[in-house]
C-alpha positions as CSV (number, residue, x, y, z in Angstrom):
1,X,-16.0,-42.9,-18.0
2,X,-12.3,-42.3,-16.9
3,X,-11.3,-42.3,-13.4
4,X,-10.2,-38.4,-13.4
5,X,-14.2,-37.7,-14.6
6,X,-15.4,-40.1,-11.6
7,X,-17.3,-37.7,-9.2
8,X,-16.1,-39.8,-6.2
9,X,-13.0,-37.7,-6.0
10,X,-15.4,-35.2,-4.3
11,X,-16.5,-35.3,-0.9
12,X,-20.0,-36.4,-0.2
13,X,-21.3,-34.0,1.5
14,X,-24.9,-33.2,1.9
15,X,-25.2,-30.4,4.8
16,X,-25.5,-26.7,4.7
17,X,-23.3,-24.6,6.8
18,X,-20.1,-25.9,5.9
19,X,-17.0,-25.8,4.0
20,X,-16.4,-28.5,1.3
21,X,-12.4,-29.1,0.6
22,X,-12.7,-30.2,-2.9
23,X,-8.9,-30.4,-3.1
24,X,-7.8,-28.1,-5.3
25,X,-10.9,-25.3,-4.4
26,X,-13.0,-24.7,-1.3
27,X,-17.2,-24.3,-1.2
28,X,-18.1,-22.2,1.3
29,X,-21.4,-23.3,1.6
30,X,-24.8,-21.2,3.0
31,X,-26.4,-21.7,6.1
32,X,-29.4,-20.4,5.2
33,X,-31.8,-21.0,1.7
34,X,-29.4,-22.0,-0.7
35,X,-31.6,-20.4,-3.0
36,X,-31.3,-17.2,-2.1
37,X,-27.6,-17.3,-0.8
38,X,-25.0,-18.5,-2.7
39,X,-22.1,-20.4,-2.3
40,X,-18.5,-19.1,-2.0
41,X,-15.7,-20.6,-4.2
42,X,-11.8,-20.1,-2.9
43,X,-9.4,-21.1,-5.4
44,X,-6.3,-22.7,-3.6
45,X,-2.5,-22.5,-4.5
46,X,0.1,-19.8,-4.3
47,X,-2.0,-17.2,-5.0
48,X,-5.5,-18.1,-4.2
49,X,-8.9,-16.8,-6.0
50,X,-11.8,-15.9,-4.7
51,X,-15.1,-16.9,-6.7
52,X,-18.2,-14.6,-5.5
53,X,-18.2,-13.0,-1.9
54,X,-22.1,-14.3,-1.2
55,X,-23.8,-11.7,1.5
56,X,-22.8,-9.8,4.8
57,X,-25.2,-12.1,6.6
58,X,-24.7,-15.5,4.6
59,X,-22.0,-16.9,4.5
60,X,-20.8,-14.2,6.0
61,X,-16.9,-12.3,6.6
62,X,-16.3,-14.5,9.7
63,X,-16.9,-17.8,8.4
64,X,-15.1,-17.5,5.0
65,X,-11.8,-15.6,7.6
66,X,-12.6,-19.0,9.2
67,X,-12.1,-21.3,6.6
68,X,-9.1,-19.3,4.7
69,X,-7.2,-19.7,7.8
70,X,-8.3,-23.3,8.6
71,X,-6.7,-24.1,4.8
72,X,-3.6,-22.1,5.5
73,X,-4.5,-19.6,2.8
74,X,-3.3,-15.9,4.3
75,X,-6.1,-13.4,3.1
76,X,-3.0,-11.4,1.6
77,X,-2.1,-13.8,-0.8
78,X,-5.5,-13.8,-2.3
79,X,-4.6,-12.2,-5.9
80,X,-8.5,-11.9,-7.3
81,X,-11.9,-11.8,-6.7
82,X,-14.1,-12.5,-9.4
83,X,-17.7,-11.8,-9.4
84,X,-19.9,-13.9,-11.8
85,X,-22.3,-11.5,-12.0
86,X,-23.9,-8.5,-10.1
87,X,-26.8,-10.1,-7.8
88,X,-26.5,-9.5,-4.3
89,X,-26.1,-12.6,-3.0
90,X,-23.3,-12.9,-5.1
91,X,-21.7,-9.6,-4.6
92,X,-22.5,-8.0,-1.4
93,X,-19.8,-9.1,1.2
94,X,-17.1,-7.9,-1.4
95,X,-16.4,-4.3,0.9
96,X,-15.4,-6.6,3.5
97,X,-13.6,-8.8,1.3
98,X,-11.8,-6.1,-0.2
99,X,-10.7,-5.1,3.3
100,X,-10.2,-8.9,4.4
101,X,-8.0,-9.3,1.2
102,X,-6.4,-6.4,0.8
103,X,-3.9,-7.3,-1.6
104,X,-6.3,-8.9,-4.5
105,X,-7.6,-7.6,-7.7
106,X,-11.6,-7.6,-8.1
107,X,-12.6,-8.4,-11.6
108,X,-16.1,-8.2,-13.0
109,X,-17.9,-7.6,-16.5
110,X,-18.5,-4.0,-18.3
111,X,-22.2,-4.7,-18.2
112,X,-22.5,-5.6,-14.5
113,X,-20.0,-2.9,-12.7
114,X,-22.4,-0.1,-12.2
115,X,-25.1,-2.3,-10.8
116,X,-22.4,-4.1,-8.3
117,X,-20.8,-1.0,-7.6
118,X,-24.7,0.4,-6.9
119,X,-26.2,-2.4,-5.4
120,X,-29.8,-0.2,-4.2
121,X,-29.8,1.2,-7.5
122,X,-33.2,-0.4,-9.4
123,X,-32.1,-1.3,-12.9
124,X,-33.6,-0.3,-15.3
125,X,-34.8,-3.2,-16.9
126,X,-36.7,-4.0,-13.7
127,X,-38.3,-0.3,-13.9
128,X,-39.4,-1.6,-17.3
129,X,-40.8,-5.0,-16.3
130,X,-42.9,-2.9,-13.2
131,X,-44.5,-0.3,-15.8
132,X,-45.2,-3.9,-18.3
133,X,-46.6,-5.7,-15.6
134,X,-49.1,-2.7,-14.6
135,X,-47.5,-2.0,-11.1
136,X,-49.1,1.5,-10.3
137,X,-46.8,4.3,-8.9
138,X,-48.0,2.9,-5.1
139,X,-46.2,-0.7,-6.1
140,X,-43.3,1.2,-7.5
141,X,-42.5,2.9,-4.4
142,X,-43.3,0.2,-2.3
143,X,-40.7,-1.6,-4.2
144,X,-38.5,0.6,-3.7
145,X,-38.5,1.7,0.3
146,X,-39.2,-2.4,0.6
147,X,-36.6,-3.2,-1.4
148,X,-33.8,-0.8,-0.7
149,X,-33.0,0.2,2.8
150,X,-35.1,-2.9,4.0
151,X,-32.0,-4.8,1.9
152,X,-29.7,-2.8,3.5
153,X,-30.8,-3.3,7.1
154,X,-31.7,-7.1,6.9
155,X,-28.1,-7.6,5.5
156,X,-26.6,-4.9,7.7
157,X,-25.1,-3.3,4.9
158,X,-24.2,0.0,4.1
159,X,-20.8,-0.1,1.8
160,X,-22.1,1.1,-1.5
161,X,-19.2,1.8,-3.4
162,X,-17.3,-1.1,-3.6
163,X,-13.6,-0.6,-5.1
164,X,-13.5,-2.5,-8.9
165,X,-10.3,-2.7,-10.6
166,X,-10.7,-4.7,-14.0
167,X,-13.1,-5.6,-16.1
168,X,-13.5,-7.7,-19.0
169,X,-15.2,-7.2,-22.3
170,X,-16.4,-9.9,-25.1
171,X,-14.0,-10.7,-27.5
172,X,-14.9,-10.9,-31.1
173,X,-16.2,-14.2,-32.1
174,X,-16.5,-14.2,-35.7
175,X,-14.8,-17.8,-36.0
176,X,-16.7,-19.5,-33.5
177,X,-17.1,-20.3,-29.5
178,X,-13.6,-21.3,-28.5
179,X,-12.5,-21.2,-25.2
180,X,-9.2,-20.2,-26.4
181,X,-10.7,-16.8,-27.7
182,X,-12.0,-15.5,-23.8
183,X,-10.4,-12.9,-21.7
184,X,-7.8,-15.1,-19.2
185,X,-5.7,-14.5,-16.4
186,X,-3.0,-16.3,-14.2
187,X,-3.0,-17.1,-10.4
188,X,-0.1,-20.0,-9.7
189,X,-0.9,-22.9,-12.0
190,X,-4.4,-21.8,-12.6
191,X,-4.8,-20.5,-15.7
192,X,-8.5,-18.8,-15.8
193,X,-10.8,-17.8,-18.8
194,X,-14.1,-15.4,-18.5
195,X,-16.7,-16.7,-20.3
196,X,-19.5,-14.5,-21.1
197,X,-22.7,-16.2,-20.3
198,X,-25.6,-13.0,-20.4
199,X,-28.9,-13.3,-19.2
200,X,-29.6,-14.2,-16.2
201,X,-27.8,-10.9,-15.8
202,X,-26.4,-8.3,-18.4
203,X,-23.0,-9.5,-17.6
204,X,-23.2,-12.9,-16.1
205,X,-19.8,-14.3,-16.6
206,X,-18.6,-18.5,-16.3
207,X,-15.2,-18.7,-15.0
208,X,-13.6,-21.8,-16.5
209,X,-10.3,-23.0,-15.3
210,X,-8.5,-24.7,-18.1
211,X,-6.1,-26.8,-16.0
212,X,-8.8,-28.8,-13.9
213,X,-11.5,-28.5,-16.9
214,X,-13.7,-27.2,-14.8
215,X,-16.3,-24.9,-15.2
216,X,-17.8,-22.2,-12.7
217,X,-21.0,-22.2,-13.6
218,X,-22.3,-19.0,-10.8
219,X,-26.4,-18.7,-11.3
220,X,-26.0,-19.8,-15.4
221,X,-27.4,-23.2,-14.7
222,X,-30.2,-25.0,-16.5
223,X,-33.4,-23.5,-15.6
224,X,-32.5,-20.7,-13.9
225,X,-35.4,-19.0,-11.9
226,X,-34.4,-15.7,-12.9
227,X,-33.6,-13.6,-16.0
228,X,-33.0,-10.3,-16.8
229,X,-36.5,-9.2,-18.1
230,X,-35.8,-7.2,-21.4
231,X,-35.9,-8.8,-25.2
232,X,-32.4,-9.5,-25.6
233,X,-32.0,-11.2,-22.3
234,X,-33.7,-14.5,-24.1
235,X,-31.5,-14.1,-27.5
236,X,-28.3,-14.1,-24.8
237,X,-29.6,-16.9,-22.9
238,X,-30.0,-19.2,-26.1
239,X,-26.7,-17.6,-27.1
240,X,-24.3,-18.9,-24.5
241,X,-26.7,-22.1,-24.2
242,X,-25.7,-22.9,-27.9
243,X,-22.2,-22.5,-27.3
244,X,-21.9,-24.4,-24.2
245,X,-23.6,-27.6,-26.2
246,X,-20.4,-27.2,-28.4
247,X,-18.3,-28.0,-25.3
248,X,-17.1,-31.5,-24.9
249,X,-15.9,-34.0,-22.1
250,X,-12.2,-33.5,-23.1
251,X,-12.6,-29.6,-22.4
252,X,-14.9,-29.9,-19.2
253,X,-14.5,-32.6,-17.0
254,X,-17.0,-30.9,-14.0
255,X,-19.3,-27.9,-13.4
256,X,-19.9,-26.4,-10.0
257,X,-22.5,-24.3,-9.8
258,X,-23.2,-21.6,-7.0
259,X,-26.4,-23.0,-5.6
260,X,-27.9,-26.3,-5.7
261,X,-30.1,-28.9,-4.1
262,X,-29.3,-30.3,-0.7
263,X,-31.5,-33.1,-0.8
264,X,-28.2,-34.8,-3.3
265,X,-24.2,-35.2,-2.4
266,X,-22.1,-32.8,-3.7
267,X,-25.1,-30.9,-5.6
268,X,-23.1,-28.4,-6.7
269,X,-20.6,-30.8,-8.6
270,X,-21.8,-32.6,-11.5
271,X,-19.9,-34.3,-14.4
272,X,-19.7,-32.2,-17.9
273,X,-22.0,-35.6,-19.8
274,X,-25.0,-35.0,-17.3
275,X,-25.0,-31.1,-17.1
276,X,-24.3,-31.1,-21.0
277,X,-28.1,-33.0,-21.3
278,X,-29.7,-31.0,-18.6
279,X,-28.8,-27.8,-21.1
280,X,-30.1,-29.5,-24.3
281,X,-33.0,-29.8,-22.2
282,X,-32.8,-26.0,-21.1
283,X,-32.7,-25.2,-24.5
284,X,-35.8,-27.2,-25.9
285,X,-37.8,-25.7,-23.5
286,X,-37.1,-22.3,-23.9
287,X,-37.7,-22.8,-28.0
288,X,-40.7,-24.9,-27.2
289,X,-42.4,-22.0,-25.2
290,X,-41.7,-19.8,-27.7
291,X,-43.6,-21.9,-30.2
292,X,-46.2,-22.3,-27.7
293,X,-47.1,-19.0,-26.7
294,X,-48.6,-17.7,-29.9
295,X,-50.7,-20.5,-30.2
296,X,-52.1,-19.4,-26.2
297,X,-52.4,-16.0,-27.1
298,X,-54.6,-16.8,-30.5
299,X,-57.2,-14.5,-30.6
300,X,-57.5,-13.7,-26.8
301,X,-55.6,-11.1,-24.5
302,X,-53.5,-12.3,-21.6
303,X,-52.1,-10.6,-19.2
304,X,-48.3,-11.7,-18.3
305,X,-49.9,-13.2,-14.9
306,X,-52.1,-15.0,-16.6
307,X,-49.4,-16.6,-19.1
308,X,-47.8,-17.8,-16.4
309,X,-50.0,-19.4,-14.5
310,X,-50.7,-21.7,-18.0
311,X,-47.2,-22.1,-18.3
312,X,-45.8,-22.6,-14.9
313,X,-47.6,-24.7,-13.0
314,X,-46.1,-23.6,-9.8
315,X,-46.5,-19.7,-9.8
316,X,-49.4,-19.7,-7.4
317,X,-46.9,-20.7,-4.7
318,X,-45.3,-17.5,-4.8
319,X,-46.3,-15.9,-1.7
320,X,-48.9,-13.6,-1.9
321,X,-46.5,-10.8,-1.4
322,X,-44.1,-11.2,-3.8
323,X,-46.7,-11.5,-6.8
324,X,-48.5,-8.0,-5.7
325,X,-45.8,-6.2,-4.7
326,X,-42.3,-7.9,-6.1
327,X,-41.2,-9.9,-9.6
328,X,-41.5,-13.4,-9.0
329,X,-38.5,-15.1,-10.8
330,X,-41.1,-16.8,-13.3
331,X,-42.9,-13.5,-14.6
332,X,-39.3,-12.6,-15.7
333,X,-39.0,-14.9,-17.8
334,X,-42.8,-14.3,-19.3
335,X,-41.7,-10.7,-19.7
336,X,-38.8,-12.2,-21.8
337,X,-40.8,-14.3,-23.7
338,X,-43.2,-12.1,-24.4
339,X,-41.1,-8.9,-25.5
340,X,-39.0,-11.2,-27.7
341,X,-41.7,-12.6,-29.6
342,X,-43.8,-9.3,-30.1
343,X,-40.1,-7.9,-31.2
344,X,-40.6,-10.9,-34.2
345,X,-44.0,-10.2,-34.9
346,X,-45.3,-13.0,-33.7
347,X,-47.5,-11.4,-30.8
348,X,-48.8,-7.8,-30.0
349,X,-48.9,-6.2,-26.8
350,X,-52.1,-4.0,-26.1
351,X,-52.7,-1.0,-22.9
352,X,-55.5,-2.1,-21.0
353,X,-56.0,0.4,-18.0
354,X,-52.7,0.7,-17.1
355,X,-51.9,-3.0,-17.7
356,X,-50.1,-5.0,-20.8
357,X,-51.9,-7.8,-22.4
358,X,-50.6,-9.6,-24.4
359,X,-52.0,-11.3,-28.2
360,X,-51.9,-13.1,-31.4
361,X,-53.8,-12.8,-34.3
């Protein structure tokens, strides 16, 4: 491995709470559960970028004023925010960095806008995944009065309407996953490509800056806890999972992802050779479980809680709240599994008072 791929040019930092100078960028980091906050990326030079705002509460407006100034970087020099997708942990400070940095342009996907621009909004894809997973009309509202102004007042958050000014589309791809081929803009001497990543939200988006080779990965990591429950979710997942195994160590030196695990240095850095296996791995999974699902479902009916408790050995650590009322993160991807595979023929879904089993012949 050559010196410029060595991951010692990082810091090694293992606590929350802080801001990591990684030279040429900045990681704001969480203080709180780094799995359900995420990180905030600052782009430095002559006209900074912002990667993800993260939440009102976590890391929070005062911090990340904190640390632009502490690095020199006036907020109105800031010339973009880009948002890799439209969860809130990702997107829900950006009123106040719109104020903060007044001067920058806010860039997003078509498919995640309204839902960022809406943040209380229930998709609808999650409407679906309720009716499929036999919520009755109590959990529904539930969900929502739980959900939505409980949101707004843990994260003391009322700006609904945040401003968007660009957004990016997929380009055709008809010869191929080149990085060449991607939406791109300019800040300094960073030249920045989006690259469409889809499923852990409609619009998840990579950001991969083609001077460093280095890839912003936001929540597209391997083995996500969450994706977007609906059939095509899975086909985009394998999608953009099959065309970053094309990538190579000459085109990505690093990834940095937008959580990660703080019992290891730098855990959101890690060298393009390792992450490349950890998505092979990814990928086998996913196609294994759908090979092995059928064969679960032969002759008997399962319900999509029951699936995943075979599958995942973990779910029954979900608390006991988020299984009855709430999606955990693992029925989402059941739900995806399971629409995907009826969609082929493979399995049937049956209406069993009120609830959605699920079965192969």
């Amino acid at each position: 491995m050559t010196s410029q791929l060595s991951i010692d040019r990082f810091p090694k930092v293992k606590k929350m709470g802080v801001t990591v100078d990684c030279g040429d960028f900045l990681i704001i980091r969480p203080e709180s559960s780094y799995r359900m906050h995420s990180s905030v990326i600052i782009l430095k030079g002559e006209e900074p970028v912002i990667i993800d705002t993260g939440t009102t509460k976590d890391p929070g407006l005062k911090r990340i004023t904190k640390s632009l100034h502490k690095h020199a970087i006036n907020p109105l020099s800031v010339k973009y925010i880009l948002l890799t997708h439209s969860h809130s942990d990702h997107v829900l400070q950006l009123y106040g960095l719109e104020k903060l940095c007044a001067n920058a342009k806010v860039i997003c996907h078509e498919k995640d806008e309204f839902n960022i621009q809406h943040p209380t909004r229930m998709e609808n894809s999650w409407q679906k995944a309720l009716k499929l997973l036999g919520k009755s009309q109590i959990n529904l509202f539930l969900y929502r009065i739980l959900s939505i102004p409980g949101y707004m007042v843990f994260y003391r958050s009322i700006n609904l309407y945040p401003r968007i000014d660009y957004v990016v589309k997929n380009p055709e791809t008809r010869n191929g996953f080149r990085l060449d081929n991607f939406p791109k803009i300019q800040a300094g001497k960073n030249i920045l490509h989006f690259i469409p990543t889809h499923g852990h939200s409609a619009g998840h988006t990579c950001i991969y800056n083609s001077n460093d080779k280095i890839l912003f990965l936001g929540d597209f990591v391997p083995f996500t806890p969450w994706i977007n429950p609906l059939p095509e979710a899975l086909d985009d997942m394998i999608n953009s999972l099959e065309n970053f195994l094309t990538l190579t160590t000459d085109q990505v030196h690093f990834t940095v992802s937008a959580h990660g695990d703080i019992r290891k240095e730098n855990w959101e850095i890690t060298p393009w050779d390792e992450q490349r296996k950890r998505f092979r791995l990814f990928l086998d999974t996913i196609n294994e479980t759908l090979e092995r699902i059928p064969k679960l479902l032969h002759r008997r009916a399962l319900s999509t809680e029951h699936l995943a408790q075979l599958l995942i050995p973990n779910y029954k650590r979900y608390l006991w709240v988020m299984r009855v009322l709430f999606i955990p993160p693992a029925l989402t991807w059941i739900l995806s599994y399971c629409q995907k595979l009826e969609k082929q023929g493979k399995i049937r879904s049956i209406i069993q008072r009120n609830t959605v089993l699920w079965s192969s012949e």
